[in-house]
One Martini backbone bead per residue (centre of mass of N, CA, C, O) as a GRO file, in nm:
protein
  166
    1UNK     BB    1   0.089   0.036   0.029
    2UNK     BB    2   0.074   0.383  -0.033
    3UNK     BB    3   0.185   0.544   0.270
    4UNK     BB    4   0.225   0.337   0.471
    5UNK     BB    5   0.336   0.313   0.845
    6UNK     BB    6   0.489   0.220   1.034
    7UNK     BB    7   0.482   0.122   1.354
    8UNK     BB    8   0.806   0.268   1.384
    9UNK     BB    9   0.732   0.515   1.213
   10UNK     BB   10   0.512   0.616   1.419
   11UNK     BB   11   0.639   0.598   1.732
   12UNK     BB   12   0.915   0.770   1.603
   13UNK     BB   13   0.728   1.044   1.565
   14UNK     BB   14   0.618   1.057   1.867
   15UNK     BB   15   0.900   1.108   1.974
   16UNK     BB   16   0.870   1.398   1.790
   17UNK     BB   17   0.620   1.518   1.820
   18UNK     BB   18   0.468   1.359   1.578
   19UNK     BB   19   0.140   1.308   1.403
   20UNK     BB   20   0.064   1.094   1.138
   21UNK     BB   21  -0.146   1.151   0.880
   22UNK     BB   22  -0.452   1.157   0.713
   23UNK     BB   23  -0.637   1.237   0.393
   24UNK     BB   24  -0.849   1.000   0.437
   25UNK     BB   25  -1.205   0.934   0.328
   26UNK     BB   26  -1.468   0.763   0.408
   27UNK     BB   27  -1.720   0.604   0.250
   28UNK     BB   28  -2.061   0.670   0.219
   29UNK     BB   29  -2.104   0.370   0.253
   30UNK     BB   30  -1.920   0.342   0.565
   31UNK     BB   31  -1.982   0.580   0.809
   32UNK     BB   32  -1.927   0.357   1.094
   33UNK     BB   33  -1.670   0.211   0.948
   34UNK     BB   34  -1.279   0.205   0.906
   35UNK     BB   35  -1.011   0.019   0.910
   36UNK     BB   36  -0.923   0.309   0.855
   37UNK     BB   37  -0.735   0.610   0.902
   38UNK     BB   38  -0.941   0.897   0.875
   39UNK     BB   39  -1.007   1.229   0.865
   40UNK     BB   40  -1.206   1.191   1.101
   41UNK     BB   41  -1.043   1.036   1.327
   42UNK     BB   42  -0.828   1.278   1.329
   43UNK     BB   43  -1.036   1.472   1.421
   44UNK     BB   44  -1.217   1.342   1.642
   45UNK     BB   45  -1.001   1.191   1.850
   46UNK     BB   46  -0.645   1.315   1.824
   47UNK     BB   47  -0.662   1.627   1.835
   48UNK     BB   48  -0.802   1.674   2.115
   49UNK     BB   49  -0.596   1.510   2.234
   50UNK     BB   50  -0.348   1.662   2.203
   51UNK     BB   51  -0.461   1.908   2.361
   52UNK     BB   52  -0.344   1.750   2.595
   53UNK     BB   53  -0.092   1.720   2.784
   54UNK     BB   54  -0.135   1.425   2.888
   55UNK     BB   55  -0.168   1.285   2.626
   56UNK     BB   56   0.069   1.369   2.475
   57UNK     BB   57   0.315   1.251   2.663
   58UNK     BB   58   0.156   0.977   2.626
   59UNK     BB   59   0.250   0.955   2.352
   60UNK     BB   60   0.576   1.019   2.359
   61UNK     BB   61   0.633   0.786   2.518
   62UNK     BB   62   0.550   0.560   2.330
   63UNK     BB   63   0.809   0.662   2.135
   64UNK     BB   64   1.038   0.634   2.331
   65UNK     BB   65   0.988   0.304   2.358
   66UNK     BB   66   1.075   0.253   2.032
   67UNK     BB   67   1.317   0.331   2.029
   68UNK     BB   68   1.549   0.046   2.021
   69UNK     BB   69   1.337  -0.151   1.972
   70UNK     BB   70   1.195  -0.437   1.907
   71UNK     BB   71   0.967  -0.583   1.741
   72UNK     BB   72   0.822  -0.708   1.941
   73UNK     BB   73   0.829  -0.403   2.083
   74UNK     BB   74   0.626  -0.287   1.894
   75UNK     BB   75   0.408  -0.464   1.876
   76UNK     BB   76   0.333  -0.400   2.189
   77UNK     BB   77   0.277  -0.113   2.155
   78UNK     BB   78   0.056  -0.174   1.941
   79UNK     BB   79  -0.150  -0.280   2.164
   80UNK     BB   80  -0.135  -0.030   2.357
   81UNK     BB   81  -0.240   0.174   2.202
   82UNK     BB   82  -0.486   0.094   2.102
   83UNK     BB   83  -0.610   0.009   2.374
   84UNK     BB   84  -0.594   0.332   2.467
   85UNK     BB   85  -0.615   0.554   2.242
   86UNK     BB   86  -0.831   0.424   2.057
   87UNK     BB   87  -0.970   0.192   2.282
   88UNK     BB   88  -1.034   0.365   2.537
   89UNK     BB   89  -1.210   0.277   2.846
   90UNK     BB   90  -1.416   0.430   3.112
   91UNK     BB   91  -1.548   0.433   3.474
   92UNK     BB   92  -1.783   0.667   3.535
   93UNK     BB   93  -2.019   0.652   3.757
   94UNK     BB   94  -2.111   0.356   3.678
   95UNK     BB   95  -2.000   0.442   3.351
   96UNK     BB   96  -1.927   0.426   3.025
   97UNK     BB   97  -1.639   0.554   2.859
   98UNK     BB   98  -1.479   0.719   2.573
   99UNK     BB   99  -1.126   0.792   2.456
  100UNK     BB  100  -1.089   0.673   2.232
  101UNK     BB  101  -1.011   0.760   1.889
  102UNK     BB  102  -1.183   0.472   1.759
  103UNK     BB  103  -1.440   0.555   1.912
  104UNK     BB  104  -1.512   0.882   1.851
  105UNK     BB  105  -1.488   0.840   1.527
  106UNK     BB  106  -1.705   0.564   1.550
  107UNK     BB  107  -2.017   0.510   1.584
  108UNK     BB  108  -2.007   0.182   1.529
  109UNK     BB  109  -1.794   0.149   1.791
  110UNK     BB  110  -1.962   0.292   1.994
  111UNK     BB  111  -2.172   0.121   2.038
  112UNK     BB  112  -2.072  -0.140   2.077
  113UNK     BB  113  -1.919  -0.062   2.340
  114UNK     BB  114  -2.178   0.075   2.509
  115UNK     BB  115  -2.400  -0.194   2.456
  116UNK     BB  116  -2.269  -0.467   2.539
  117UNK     BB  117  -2.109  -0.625   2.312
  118UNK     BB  118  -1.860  -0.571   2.454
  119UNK     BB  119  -1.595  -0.706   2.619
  120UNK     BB  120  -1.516  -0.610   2.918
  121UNK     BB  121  -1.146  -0.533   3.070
  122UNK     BB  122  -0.921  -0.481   3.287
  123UNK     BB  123  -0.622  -0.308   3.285
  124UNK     BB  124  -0.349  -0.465   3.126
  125UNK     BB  125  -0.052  -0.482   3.004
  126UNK     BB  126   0.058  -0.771   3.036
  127UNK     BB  127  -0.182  -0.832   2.923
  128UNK     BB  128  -0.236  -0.659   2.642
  129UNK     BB  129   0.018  -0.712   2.474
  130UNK     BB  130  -0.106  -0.978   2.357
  131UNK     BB  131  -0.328  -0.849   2.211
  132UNK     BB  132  -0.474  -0.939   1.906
  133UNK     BB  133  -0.627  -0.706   1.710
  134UNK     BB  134  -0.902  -0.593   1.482
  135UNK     BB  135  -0.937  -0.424   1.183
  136UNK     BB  136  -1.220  -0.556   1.025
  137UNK     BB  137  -1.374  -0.517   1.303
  138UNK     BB  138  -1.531  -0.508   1.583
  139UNK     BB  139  -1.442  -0.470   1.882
  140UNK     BB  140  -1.463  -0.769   2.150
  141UNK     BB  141  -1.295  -0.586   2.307
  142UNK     BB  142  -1.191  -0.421   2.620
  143UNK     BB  143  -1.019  -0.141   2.834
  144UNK     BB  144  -1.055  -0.062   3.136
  145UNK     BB  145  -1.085   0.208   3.381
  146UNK     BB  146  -1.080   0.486   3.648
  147UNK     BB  147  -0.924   0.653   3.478
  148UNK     BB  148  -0.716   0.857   3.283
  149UNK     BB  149  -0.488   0.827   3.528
  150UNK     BB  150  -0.433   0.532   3.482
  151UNK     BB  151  -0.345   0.497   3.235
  152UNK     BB  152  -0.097   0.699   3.231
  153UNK     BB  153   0.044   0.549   3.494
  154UNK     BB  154   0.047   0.213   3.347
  155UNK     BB  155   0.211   0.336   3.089
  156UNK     BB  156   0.446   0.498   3.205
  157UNK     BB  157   0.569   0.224   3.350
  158UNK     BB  158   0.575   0.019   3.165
  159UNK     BB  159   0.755   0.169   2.993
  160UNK     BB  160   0.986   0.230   3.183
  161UNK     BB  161   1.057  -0.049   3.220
  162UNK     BB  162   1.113  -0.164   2.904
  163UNK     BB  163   1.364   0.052   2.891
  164UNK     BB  164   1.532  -0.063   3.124
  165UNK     BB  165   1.534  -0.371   2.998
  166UNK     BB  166   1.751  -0.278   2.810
   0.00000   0.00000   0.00000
């Protein structure tokens, strides 16, 4: 495919705070979800979230966990992005939200996550990093938090440990 960014060229971007966006939008014969990030997805879900310092913080951690990783541990990187930049979950006051940007940006994921279709799992990171998620269904499952602090203090600890560890 012509212009797709690899994993590690997308996470390497996020670490110099640059984040690769697409212009291709989603055919109007599928408003409710599309496989790719689509300029809706970038405008309704990830500018909004960037526009916070600690989403970009915790995006540019991210990218910073990738200088020098391994495949492997790219893998595990986008494993942990998905869940929870794209498709993060939080229950405030015993309700689901969604914080992630591919549930913000598709009314389709968005139904199905907070509708009871997907099955929530408490977030766990090194239980996350093994789960391989699906990119042309949606999502059967996500991971909740019990605020969008504990996403952030979660992922930078465990990017922290993985960093160490090399």
């Amino acid at each position: 495919m012509a212009g797709l960014v690899s994993s590690r060229d997308f996470l390497g971007a996020l670490s110099r705070r640059i984040f690769p966006c697409t212009q291709y939008i989603r055919h109007h014969s599928t408003p409710y979800y599309t496989p790719e990030p689509d300029i809706c997805h970038e405008m309704l879900g990830h500018i909004p979230m960037l526009a916070n310092r600690d989403f970009s913080n915790l995006t540019q951690k991210f990218g910073e966990a990738a200088v020098g990783a391994s495949d492997a541990e790219i893998d595990q990187l986008g494993r942990l992005y998905w869940y929870t930049v794209e498709f993060g979950v939080v229950r405030q006051s015993g309700e689901l939200r969604a914080y992630g940007a591919g549930l913000l940006s598709s009314f389709g994921e968005l139904e199905n996550a907070l509708s009871g279709k997907a099955e929530i799992r408490k977030f766990d990171p090194e239980v996350v990093r093994q789960i391989v998620y699906p990119i042309t269904t949606y999502q059967p499952f996500l991971f909740e938090v019990s605020s969008i602090a504990e996403a952030f203090d979660r992922m930078s600890a465990f990017v922290e440990k993985m960093r160490a560890e090399r």
